[in-house]
C-alpha positions as CSV (number, residue, x, y, z in Angstrom):
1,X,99.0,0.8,-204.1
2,X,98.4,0.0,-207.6
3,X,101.2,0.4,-210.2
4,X,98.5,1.1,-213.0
5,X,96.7,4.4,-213.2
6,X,93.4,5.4,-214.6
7,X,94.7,6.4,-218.3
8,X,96.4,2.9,-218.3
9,X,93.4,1.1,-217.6
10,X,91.5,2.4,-220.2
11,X,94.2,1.9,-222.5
12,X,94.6,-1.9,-222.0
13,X,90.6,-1.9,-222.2
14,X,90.6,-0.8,-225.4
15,X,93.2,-3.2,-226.5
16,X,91.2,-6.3,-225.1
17,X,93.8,-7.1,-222.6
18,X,92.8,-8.8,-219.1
19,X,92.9,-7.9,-215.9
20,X,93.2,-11.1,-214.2
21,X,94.9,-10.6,-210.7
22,X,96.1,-7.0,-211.6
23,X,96.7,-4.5,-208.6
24,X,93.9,-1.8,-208.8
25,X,93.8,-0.7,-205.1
26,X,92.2,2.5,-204.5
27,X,92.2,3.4,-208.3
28,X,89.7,6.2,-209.1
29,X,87.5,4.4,-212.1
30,X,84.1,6.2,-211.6
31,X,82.2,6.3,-214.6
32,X,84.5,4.3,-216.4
33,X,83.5,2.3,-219.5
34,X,84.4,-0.9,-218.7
35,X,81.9,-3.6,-219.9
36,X,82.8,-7.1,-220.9
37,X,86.3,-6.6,-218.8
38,X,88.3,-9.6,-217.7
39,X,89.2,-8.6,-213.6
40,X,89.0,-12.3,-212.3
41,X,91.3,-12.1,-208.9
42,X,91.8,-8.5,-209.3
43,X,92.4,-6.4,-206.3
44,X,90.2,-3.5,-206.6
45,X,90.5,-3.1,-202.6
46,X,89.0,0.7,-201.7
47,X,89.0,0.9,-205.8
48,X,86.4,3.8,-206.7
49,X,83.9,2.5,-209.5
50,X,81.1,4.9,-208.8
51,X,78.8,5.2,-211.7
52,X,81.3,2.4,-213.6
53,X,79.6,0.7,-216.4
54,X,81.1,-3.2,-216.1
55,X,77.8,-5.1,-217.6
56,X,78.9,-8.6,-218.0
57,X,82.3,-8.3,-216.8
58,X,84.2,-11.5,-214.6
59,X,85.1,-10.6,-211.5
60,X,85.1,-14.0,-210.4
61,X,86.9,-14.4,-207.0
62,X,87.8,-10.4,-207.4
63,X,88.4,-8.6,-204.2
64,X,86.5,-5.3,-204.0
65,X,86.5,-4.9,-199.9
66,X,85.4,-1.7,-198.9
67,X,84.9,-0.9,-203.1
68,X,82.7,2.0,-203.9
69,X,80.3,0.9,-206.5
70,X,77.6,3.4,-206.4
71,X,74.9,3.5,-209.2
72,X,77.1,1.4,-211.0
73,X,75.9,-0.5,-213.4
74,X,76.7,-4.2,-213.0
75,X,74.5,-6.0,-214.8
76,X,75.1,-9.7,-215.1
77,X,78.5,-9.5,-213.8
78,X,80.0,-12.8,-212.8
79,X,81.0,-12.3,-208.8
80,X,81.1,-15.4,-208.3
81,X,83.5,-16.1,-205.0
82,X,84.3,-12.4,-205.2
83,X,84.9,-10.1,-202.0
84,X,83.0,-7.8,-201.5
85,X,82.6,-7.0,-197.3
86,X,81.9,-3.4,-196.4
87,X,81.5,-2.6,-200.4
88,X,79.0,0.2,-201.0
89,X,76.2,-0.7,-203.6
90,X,73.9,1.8,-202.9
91,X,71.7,2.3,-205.8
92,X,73.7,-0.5,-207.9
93,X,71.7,-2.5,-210.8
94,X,72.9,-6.0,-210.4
95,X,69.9,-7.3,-212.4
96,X,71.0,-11.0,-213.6
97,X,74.4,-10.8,-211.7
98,X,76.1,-13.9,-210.4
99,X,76.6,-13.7,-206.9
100,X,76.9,-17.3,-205.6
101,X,79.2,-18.0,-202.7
102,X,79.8,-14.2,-202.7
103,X,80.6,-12.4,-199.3
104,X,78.6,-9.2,-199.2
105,X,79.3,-8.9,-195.2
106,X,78.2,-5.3,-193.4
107,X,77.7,-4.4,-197.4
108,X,75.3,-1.6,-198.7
109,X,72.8,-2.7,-200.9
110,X,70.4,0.3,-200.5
111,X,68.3,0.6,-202.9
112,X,70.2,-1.9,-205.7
113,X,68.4,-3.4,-208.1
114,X,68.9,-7.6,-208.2
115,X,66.0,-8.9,-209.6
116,X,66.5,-12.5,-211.3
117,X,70.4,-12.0,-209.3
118,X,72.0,-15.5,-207.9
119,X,73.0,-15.1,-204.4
120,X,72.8,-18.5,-203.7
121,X,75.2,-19.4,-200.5
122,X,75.9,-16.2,-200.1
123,X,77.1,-14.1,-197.4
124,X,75.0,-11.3,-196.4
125,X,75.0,-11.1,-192.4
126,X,74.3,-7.6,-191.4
127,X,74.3,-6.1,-195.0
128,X,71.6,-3.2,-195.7
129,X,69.2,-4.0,-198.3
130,X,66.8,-1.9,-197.6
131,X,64.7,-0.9,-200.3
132,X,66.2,-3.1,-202.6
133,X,64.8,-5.1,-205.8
134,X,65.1,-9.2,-205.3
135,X,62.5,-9.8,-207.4
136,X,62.6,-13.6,-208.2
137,X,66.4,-13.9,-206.8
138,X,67.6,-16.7,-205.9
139,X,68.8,-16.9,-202.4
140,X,69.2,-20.2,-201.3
141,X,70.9,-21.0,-198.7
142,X,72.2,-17.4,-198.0
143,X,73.1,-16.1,-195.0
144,X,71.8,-13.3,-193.9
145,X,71.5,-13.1,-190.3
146,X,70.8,-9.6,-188.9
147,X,70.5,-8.2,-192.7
148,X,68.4,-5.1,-192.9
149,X,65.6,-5.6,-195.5
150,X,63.1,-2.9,-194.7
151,X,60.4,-2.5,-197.7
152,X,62.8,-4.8,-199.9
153,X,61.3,-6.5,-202.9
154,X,61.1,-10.1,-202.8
155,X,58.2,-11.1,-204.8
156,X,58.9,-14.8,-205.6
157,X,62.5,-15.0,-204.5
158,X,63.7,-18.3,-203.8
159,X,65.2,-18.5,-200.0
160,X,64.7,-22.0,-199.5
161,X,67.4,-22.9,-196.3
162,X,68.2,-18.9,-196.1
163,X,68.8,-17.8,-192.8
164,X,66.8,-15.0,-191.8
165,X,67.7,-15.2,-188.2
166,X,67.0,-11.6,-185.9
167,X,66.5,-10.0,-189.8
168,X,64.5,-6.8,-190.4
169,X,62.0,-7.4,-193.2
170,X,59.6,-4.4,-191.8
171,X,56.5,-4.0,-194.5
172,X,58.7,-6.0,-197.2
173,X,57.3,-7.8,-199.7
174,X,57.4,-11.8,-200.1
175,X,54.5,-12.3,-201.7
176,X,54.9,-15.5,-203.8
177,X,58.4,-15.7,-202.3
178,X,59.7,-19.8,-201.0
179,X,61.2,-20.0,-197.8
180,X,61.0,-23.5,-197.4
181,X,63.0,-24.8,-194.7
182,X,64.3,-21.4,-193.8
183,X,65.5,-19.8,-190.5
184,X,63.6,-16.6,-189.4
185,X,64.1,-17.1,-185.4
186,X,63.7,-13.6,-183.3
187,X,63.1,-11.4,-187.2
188,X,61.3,-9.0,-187.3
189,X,58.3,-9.2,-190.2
190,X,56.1,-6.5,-189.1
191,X,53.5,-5.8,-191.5
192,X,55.1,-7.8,-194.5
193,X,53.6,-9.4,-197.0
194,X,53.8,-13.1,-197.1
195,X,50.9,-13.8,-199.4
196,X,50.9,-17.1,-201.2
197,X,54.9,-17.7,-200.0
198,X,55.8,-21.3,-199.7
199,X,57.1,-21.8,-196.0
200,X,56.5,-25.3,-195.5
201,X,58.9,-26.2,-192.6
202,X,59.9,-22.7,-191.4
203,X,61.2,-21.7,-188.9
204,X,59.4,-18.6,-187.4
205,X,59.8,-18.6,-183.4
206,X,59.6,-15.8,-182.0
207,X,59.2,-13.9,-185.3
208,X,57.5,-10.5,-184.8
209,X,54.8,-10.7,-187.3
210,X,52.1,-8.4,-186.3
211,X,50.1,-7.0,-188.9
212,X,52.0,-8.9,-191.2
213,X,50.1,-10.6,-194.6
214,X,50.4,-14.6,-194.4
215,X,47.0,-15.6,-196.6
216,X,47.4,-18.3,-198.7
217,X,50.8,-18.9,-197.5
218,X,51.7,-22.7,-196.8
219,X,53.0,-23.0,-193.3
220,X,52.5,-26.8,-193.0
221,X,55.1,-28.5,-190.5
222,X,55.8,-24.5,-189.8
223,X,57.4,-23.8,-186.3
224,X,55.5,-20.7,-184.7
225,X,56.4,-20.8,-181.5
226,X,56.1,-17.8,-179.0
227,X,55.4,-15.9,-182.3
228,X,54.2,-12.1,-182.8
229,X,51.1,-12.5,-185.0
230,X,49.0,-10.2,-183.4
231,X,46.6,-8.4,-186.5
232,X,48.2,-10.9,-188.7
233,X,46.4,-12.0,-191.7
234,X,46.0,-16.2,-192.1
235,X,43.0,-16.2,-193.9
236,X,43.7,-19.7,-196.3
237,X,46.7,-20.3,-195.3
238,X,47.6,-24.4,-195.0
239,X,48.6,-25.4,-191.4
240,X,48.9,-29.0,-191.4
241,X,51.8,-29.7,-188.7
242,X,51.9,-26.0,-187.2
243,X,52.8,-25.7,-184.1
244,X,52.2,-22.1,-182.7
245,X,52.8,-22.5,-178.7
246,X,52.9,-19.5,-176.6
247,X,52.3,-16.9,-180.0
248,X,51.0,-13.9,-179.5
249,X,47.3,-14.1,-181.4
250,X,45.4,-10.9,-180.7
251,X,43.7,-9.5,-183.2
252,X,44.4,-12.6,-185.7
253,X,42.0,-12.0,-188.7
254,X,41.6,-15.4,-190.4
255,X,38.0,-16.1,-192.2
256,X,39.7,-20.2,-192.4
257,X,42.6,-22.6,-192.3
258,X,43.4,-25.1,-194.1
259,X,44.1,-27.8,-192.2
260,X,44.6,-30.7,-194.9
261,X,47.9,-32.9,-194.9
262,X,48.6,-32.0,-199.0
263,X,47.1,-28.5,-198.7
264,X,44.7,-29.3,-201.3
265,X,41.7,-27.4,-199.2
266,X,40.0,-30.7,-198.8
267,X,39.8,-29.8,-194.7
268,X,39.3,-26.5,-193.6
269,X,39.2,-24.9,-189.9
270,X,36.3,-22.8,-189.8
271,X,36.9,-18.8,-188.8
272,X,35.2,-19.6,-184.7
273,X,37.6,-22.8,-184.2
274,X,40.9,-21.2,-185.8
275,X,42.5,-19.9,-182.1
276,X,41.7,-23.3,-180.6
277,X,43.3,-25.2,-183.7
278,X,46.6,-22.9,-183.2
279,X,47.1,-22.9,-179.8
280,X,46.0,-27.1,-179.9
281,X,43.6,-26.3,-177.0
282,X,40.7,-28.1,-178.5
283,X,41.2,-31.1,-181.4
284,X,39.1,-30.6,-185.0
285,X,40.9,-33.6,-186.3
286,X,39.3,-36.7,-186.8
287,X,39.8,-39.2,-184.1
288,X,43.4,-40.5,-183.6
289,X,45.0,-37.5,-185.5
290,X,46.6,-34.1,-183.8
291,X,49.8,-32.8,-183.6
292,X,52.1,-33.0,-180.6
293,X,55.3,-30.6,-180.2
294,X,57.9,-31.1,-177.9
295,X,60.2,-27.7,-177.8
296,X,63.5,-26.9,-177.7
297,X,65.4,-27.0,-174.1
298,X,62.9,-29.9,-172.8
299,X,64.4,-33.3,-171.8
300,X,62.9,-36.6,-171.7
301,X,64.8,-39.8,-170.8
302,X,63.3,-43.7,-170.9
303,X,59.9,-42.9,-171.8
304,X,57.5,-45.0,-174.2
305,X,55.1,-43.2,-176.3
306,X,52.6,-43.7,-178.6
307,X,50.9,-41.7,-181.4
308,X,48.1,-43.3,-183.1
309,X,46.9,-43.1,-186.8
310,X,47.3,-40.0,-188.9
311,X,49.2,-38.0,-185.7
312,X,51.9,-35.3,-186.5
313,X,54.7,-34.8,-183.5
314,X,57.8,-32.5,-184.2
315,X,60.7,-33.1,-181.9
316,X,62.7,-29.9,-181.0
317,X,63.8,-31.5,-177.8
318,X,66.3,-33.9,-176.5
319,X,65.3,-37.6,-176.1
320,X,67.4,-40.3,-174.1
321,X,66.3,-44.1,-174.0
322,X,62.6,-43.7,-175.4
323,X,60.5,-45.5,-177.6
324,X,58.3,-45.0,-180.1
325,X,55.3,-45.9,-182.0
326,X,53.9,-44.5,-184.7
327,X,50.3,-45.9,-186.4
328,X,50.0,-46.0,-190.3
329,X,50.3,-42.7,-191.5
330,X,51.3,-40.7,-188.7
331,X,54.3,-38.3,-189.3
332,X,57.7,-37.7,-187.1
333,X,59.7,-35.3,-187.4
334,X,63.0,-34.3,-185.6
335,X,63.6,-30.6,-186.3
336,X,66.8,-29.2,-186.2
337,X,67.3,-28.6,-182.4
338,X,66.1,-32.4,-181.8
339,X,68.0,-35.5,-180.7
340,X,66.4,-38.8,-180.2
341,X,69.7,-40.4,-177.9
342,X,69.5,-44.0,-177.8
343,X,66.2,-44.7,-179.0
344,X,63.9,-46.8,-180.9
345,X,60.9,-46.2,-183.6
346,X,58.3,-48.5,-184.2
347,X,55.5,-48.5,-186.6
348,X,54.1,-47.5,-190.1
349,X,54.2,-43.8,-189.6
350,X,56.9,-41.7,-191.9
351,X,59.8,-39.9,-190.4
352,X,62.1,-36.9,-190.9
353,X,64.9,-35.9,-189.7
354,X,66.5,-32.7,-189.6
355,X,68.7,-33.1,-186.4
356,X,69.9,-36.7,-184.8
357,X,68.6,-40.0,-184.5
358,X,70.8,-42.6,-182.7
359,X,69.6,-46.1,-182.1
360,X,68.9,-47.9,-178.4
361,X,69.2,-51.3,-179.6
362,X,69.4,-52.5,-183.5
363,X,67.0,-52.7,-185.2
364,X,66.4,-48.9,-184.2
365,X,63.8,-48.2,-186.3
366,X,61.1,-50.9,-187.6
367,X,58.4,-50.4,-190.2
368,X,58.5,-47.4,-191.4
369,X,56.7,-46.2,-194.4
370,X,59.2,-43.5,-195.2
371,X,62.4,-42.0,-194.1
372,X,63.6,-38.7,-195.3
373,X,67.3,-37.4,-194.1
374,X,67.5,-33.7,-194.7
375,X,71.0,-31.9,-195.5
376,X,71.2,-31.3,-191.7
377,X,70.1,-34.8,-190.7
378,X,72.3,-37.3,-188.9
379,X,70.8,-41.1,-188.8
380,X,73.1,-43.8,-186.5
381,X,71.1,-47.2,-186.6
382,X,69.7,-49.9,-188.5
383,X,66.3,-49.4,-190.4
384,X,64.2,-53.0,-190.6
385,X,61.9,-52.5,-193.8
386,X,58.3,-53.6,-193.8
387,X,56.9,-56.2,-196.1
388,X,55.9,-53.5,-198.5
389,X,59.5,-51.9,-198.1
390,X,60.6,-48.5,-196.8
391,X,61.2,-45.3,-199.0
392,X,64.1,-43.3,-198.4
393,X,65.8,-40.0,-199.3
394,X,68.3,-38.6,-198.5
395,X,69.5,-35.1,-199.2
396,X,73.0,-34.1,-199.8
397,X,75.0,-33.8,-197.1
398,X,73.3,-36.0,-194.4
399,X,75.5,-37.9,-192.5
400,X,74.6,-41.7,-192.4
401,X,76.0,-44.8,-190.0
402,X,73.2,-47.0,-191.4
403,X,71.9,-50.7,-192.0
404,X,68.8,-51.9,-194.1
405,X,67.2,-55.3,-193.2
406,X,64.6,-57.0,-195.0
407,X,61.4,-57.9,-193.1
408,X,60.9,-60.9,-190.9
C-alpha cells in the first residue's frame, strides 16, 4: 500500500513537487484538486480519483488498473502509455486527452466525454463506451475488438486501420467519421449512421447493418460480403470495387450508386439496376470492365487468368502457381486474407497489396502501372518496369524481398 496519505499529497501539490513513480495504491483522492500534477509512472493501482480534477496533468506511462475515475475531470491529460485495464470512467471528460498507445482493456467509458481525444494505437477490446462523446477522435489504429459502442458519438472520428471486429455500434453515429482500411468483420451496426463516412477499403463481412444510414458514404474497394444490409440506406454512396456476395439486401432503399472509379459521380447506377450491380448478377460497366472477387477460404493452384481493360478483382483467397494479366487500367488487389504463392503478374493494370505476393519465376511481375504495398503487405519478387516506368509506394511497415529492372 502506499506510504503517502491523502493530507500528504495535497501538501506536496501545493509545494510543486512531483509525483513521478510515487506509490499511491488505493489512496482515497476523490475530488481532489490536482491539475497540472506531475504522476508520470505513478502507481495509482485501485487509487480512488472520483470527481478528481487533474486537467492537464502527465500521467504518462502511469498505472491506474482497476482506478476509479468517475466524473473526473481529465481534460487534456497526457496518458500516454498509461494503464488503465478495468479503470472506471464512467461519465469522465477526457476532452483533448492524450491517450495514444494507452491500454483501456474491459475499461468503462460510459458516457465519457473524448471529443478531439488521441487514442491512436490504443487498446480498447471489450471496453464499454456506450454513450460516449468521440467526436472527431482520433482512433487510428485502435483496437477495439468486441468494444461496446451503443449510441456513441463519432461524428468525424478518424478510425482509419481501427479494428472494429464483432463491435456493437447499435444506432451510433459515424456520420462524417473515416474508416478507411478498417476491420468491422461479424459487428454489429444496426441502425447507425454512416452518412458521408470515408470507408474506402473496409472491411464489413458479415457486418449486421440493417437499417443502418450509409448515403453518401464511399465504400469503393469495400468488402461486403454475406453482409446484413437489409433496410439499409445507400442512396449516393460510391461503390467502385464493392464486392457484396451473399449480403442480405431486403428492403435496400437506394434512389442511385455511384459507380465511378474516383467517386466523382461521373457514373451512376440507376435505382432499378442497383441489386443487380451488388450482387454482380448483371454487368452496367462498359465493355471489358467488372469486378471479380475471389473469397477467403477458396484455393486455386496453376491457373492462367486474364482480366481485360478497366477490370477490378480483389483476392481474399489463396493462389499457388497462377498467372496473371492485367489490361491497362485494370486494378488488383490482394486483401488481407490473400496469398498469390508462386506466381506471376503480367500487364499494365495497377496492384495492391495488403496480404502476400511471392513470385513463380523472376521477373514476377511485368508492366505494371503501379504498385502500392500497404503496412500489412509482404512483396517476394522482382518488379520489371515498363517503358514509361512503374510507381511505387510503399507504407511503413511492409515487408519487401524486392528487385527493380528496367524495361527490355
Amino acid at each position: 500500500m502506499a506510504a503517502l496519505t491523502r493530507d500528504d499529497i495535497l501538501k506536496k501539490f501545493g509545494l510543486g513537487e512531483t509525483f513521478e513513480r510515487a506509490d499511491l495504491r488505493g489512496l482515497d483522492l476523490s475530488k481532489a484538486s490536482l491539475e497540472g500534477g506531475d504522476f508520470r509512472r505513478a502507481d495509482l493501482e485501485g487509487a480512488n480519483l472520483e470527481g478528481a480534477k487533474l486537467r492537464g496533468a502527465n500521467l504518462r506511462n502511469a498505472n491506474l488498473r482497476e482506478a476509479y475515475l468517475t466524473g473526473a475531470d481529465l481534460r487534456d491529460v497526457n496518458f500516454d502509455k498509461a494503464e488503465l485495464e478495468g479503470a472506471n470512467l464512467e461519465q469522465a471528460r477526457l476532452l483533448g486527452a492524450n491517450l495514444n498507445r494507452a491500454n483501456l482493456e474491459g475499461a468503462n467509458l460510459t458516457g465519457a466525454s473524448l471529443a478531439g481525444a488521441r487514442l491512436t494505437n490504443a487498446q480498447l477490446e471489450a471496453a464499454n463506451l456506450g454513450g460516449a462523446d468521440l467526436t472527431e477522435a482520433a482512433l487510428t489504429h485502435a483496437d477495439l475488438t468486441e468494444c461496446y459502442l451503443g449510441a456513441a458519438k463519432l461524428q468525424g472520428a478518424d478510425l482509419a486501420s481501427a479494428d472494429l471486429s464483432s463491435a456493437k455500434l447499435e444506432e451510433a453515429n459515424l456520420a462524417g467519421a473515416r474508416l478507411d482500411d478498417a476491420e468491422l468483420t461479424g459487428a454489429d451496426a444496426h441502425g447507425a449512421n454512416f452518412a458521408g463516412a470515408s470507408m474506402v477499403k473496409v472491411n464489413l463481412s458479415r457486418t449486421i447493418l440493417s437499417k443502418a444510414d450509409l448515403s453518401g458514404a464511399d465504400l469503393r474497394h469495400a468488402t461486403l460480403a454475406d453482409a446484413k444490409l437489409d433496410f439499409a440506406n445507400l442512396t449516393g454512396a460510391k461503390v467502385f470495387g464493392a464486392v457484396a456476395t451473399g449480403a442480405l439486401l431486403e428492403g435496400l432503399v437506394c434512389e442511385s450508386l455511384d459507380a465511378s472509379t474516383e467517386g466523382d459521380g461521373s457514373r451512376r447506377i440507376p435505382k432499378g439496376s442497383v441489386l443487380g450491380f451488388l450482387t454482380n448478377r448483371h454487368s452496367v460497366a462498359p465493355e471489358g470492365m467488372g469486378t471479380r472477387y475471389f473469397g477467403q477460404g477458396d484455393v486455386l493452384r496453376n491457373a492462367a487468368l486474364e482480366f481485360g481493360e478497366g477490370a477490378s478483382v480483389q483476392i481474399e483467397s489463396r493462389f499457388e502457381r497462377c498467372s496473371i494479366a492485367l489490361g491497362r487500367g485494370s486494378e488488383l488487389i490482394v486483401g488481407k486474407a490473400g496469398v498469390l504463392a508462386e506466381c506471376q503478374i503480367v500487364g499494365a493494370g495497377n496492384i495492391t497489396i495488403h496480404g502476400q505476393f511471392v513470385e513463380r519465376e523472376s521477373p514476377g511481375i511485368i508492366g505494371a502501372s503501379q504498385i502500392v504495398v500497404s503496412s500489412r503487405g509482404s512483396l517476394v519478387g522482382a518488379v520489371q518496369q515498363p517503358a514509361e516506368s512503374t510507381r511505387f509506394a510503399f507504407e511503413p511497415g511492409c515487408k519487401l524481398r524486392m528487385k527493380i529492372l528496367q524495361s527490355r
